[in-house]
N, C-alpha and C positions, 0 to 999 in steps of 0.2 A: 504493500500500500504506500501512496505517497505522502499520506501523516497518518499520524495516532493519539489514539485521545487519553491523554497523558492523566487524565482523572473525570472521572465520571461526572463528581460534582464540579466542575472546574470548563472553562470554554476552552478550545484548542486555541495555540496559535501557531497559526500557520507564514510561513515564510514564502518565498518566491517559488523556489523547487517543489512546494507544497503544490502550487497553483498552477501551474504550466508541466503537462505531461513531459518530461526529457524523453521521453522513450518515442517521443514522433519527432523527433531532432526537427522540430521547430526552428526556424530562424527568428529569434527577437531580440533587442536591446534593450537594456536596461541605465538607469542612471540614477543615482541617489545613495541613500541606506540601505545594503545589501542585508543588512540585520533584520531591516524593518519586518514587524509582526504584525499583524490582523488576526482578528477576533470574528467578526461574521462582517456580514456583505450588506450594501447599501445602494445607493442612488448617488450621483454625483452632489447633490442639489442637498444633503441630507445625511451625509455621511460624517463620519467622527476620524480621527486619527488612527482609530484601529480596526476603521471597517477597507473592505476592497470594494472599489469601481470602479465605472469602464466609462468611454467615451467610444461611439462608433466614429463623429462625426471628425472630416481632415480639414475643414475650412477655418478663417479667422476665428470663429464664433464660438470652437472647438479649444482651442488656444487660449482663452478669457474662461471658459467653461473650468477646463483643466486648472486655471491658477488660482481660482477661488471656491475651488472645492479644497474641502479639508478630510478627505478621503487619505487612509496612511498609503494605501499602494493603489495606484490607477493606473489599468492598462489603456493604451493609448494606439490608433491606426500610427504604423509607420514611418508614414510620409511625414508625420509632425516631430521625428527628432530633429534635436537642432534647433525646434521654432518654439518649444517650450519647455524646463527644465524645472524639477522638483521641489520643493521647501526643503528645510534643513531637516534631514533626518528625516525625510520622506522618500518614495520610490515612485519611479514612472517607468513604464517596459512597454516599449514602442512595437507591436507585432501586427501582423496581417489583418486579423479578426478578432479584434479586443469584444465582440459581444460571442462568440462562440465560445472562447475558453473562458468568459466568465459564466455563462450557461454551464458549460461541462463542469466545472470547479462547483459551481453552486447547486449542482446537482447529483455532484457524488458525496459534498459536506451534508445534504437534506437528506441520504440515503443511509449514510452515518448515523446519522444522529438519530434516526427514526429507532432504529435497532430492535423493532418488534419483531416475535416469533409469529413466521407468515403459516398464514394455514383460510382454508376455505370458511367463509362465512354467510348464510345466508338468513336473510331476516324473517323472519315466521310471519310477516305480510305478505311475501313474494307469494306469486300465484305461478307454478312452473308447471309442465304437462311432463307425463310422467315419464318419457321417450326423450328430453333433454341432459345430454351431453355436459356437465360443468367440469372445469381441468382445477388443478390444483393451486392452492393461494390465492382464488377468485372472493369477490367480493358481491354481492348479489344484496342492493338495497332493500328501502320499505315502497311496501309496493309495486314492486315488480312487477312485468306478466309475461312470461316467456311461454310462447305457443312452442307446437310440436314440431318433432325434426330440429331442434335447435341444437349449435355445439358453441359453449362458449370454451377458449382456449387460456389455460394456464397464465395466474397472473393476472389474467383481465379485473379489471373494477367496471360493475354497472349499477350508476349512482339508481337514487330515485324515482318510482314513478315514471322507468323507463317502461316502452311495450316495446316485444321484442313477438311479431307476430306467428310467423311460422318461416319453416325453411330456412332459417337465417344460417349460417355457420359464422363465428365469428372467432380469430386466432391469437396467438397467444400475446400479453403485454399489452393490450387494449385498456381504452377508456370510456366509456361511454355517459355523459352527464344527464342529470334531472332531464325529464320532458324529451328524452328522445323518441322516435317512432321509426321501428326499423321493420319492413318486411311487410308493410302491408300491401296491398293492390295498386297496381298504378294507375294512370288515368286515361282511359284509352276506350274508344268505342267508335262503332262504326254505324251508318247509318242505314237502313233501306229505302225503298221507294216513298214510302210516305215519311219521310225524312223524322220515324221513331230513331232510338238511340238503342244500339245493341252494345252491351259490356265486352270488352274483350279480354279473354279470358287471362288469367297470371298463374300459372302454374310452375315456374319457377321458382325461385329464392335471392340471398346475398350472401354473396361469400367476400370476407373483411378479411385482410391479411393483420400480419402482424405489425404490434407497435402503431395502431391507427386509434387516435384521437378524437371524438365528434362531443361535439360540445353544444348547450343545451337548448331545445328545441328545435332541433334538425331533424330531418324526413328523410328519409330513404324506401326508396319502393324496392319491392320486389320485382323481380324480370317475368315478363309475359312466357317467351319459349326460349329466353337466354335468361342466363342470370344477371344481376347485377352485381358489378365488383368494385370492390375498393381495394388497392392493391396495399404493400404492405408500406408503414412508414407514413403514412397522409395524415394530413393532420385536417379537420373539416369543423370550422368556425360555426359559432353558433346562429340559428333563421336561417341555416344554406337545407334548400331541397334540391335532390338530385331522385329524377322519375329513373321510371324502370330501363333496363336494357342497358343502363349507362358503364364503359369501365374507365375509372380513375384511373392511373397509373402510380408508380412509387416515388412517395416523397412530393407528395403536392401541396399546397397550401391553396385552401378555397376559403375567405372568409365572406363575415358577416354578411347575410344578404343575398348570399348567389345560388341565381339559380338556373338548373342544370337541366333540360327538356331527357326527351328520351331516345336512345340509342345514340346518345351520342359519342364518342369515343376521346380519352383526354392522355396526353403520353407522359411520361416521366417529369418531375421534379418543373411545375407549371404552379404559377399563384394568379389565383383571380380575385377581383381588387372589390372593395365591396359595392355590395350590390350591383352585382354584375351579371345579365344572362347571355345566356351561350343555345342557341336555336335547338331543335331535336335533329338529330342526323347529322349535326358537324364533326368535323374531324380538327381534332388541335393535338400539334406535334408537340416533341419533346421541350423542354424550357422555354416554353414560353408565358408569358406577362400579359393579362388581360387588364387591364384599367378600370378607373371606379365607376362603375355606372355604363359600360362598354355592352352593345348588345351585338354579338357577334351571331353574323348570320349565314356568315360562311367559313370553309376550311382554314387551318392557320397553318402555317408551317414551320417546324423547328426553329428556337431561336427568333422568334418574333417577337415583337410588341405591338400589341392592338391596343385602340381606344374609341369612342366616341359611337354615335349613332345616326347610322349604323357601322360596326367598326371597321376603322381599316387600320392596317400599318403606320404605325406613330415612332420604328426604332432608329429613324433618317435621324428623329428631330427633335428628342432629348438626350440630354447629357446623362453622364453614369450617375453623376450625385441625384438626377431626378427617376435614375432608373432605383435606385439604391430605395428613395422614400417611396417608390411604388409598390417596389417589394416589401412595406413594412418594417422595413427596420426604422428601429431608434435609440 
């Protein structure tokens, strides 16, 4: 491990080597008190002498940020060595992704510290059918309702009040918050001659890979004669419905707001910006960026960014700093 908790009643403190894995031989700089200790993590804006924090941003604004925060060690984007330098007997370490490694760092100290013995918990509200599948270390709220043919995988938590209809499969390291609705019917019908409405039928399911995210009051349909997929790694913001037939791909980020028609296909490690919809039947390739409120009504291709309505190709005609806040960071 790369600290230890030197007493139970007691905070760790952690040092630089504590905080930056050496074992991915990282490139970063450092400058200040190599002694310097922290205690737990904070906000730039809010931080004490013995907390850690980060700065994404490389612009002047970054540079003013950084000299009046009172944070003990702050990692900082790269480009700003040189253009700002530490208090006395403080630390500044200039690396690529100062919000990544303090994510990692801050979420192997919350794993730590948690130190509870993991084991399956289900609330005697849950309403489960008797043909469902639970793996191990899962967490199964009040009020639950898991229909039949379900598999939830190892690790998963599914908070409150979630329905989890039927057919679902769902894989291992998941999360699922209050108010989700996974697997019911999608929305689909056709009409005949006196233009009555026929249901079309959903005999399918969803299949969630692992390490997937959905957060609270998000919809997901079940697939009419395919399934629906969420592939493994995706993380899916809270108010996004996605109808039937649809496959995310791995490592997506969908938030707030979007919405996802049916059959439509989405490829690897894509964020869509909020409240954003994406037509039924499109096709959106790998890494791509859809914009806030962007209704795309046709295919996209790897490495784009869309915006606007209806959307077209916007990646001529912002800069990386505006591609940076599209993406959500901050």
């Amino acid at each position: 491990m790369l600290y230890e908790r030197r007493n139970d009643t007691k905070v760790t403190n952690w040092k630089i080597e504590d905080i930056i894995d050496m074992s991915r031989k990282e490139e970063f700089f450092v400058e200040g008190d190599l002694e310097k200790k922290i205690t737990s993590i904070s906000s730039l804006w809010e931080a004490s002498d013995s907390d850690l924090a980060f700065c994404s941003s490389s612009n002047e604004s970054a540079i003013k940020q950084i000299e009046e925060s009172n944070a003990g060690i702050i990692l900082c984007k790269k480009n700003l060595k040189d253009c700002v330098h530490p208090k006395r007997g403080y630390l500044l370490v200039f690396l690529d992704n100062p919000r990544f490694t303090f994510v990692e760092f801050a979420n192997r100290v919350q794993a730590e510290k948690s130190g509870e013995k993991k084991e399956t918990k289900i609330s005697s509200s849950a309403v489960i059918a008797n043909d469902v599948v639970i793996g191990t270390n899962c967490y199964i709220g009040n009020f639950v309702s898991i229909g039949k043919n379900c598999v939830i995988g190892d690790n998963s938590v599914i908070h409150d009040r979630v329905t989890i209809a039927h057919n679902c499969k769902i894989g291992k390291n998941c999360m699922i918050q209050s108010g989700v609705t996974l697997g019911e019917d999608g929305f689909a019908y056709e009409r005949n001659q006196n233009n009555d409405l026929k249901k079309f039928p959903h005999i399918k399911g969803i299949i969630i890979g692992d390490n997937v995210e959905i957060y609270g009051n998000s919809s997901i349909a079940r697939g009419s004669l395919i399934d629906t997929i969420i592939s493994d790694g995706t993380k899916i913001d809270a108010m996004v419905h996605i109808a039937h037939n649809v496959k995310i791909g791995r490592n997506c980020l969908l938030t707030g707001g979007t919405i996802i028609g049916g059959s439509v296909i989405m490829g690897d490690s894509c964020w869509t910006g909020l409240n954003c919809t994406i037509k039924n039947k499109v096709t959106i390739g790998n890494n791509v960026i859809v914009g806030a409120g962007a209704c795309v009504i046709r295919n996209v291709p790897d490495g784009d960014v869309v915006g606007g309505v209806p959307a077209k190709s916007i990646k001529d005609k912002i800069s990386s700093d505006e591609l940076f806040l599209m993406a959500a960071q901050k």
